[in-house]
N, C-alpha and C positions, 0 to 999 in steps of 0.2 A: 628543204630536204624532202625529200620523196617518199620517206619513212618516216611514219607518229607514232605516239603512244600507243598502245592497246591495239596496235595494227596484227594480221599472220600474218608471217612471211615464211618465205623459204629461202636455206642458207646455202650459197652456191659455189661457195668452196672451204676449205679451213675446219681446223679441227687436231689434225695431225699428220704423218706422212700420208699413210694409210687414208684420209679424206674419212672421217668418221662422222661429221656430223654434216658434211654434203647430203641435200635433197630431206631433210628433217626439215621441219614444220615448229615453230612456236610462236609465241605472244611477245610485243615487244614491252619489257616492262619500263626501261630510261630510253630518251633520246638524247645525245651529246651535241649539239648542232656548230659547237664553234672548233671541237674536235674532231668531228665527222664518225663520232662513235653512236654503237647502240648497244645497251644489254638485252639481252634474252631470256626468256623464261624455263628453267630447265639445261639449257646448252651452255658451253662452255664453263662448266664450273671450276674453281679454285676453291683451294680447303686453305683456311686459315686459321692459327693456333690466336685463341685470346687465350688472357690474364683474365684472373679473376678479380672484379670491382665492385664495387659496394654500391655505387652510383648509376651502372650503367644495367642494359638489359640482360646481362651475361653473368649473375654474382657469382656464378658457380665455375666460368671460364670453361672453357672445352675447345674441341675444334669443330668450326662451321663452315658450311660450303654457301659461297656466293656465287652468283653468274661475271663473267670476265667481259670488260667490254669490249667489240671487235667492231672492223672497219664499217659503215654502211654501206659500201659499196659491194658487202659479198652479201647481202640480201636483198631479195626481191618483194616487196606487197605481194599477196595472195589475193585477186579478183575473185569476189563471193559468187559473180555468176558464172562464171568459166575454171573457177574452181583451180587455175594455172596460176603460176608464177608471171607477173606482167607489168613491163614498164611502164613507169608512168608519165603521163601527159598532161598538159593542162590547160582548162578550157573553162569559157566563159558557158554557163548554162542559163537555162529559161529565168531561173532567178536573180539574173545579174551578178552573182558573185564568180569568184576563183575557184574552181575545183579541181581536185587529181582524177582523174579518168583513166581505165584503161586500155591501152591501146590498140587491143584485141577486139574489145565485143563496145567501146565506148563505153561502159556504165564507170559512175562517180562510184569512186572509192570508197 
């Protein structure tokens, strides 16, 4: 998947008619790799009503907002050196290993 943990990216459509959260910026917090999902940090939220439980982290219940998880394929990795939204590539480098690269300016992701 072309998308990790802890990666920025930028989100390249979705949101709502209007396109509200196109061209926003954030942190990936899950990757779903066998669903082709990822959540976000901050974007896409849903509010949901808990119960109150004795046992869990909520004893007081309320409603909380979670990030919703959306396809991978509307976000882009964020290249640290070109600072753009940039597909990714992948390439054997000096160290022998597998790495994603950007396809702009080549630097490993």
């Amino acid at each position: 998947m072309h998308v990790r943990k802890n990666d920025l990216v930028q989100v390249l459509s979705g949101g709502s008619k209007r396109g509200y959260y196109r061209g926003k910026r954030a942190r990936v917090l899950t990757v779903l790799p066998k669903k082709g999902l990822v959540r976000l940090e901050g974007l896409f939220l849903v509010r949901r009503s808990l119960k109150a439980q004795r046992s869990r982290e909520m004893p007081a219940g309320g409603i909380i907002e979670k990030p919703r998880a959306i396809p991978a394929c509307k976000v882009l990795p964020v290249c640290g050196r070109c600072d753009k939204p940039a597909r990714v590539r992948y390439a054997v480098l000096a160290d022998g290993k597998k790495h994603r690269v950007c396809h702009r300016c080549n630097e490993a992701l």
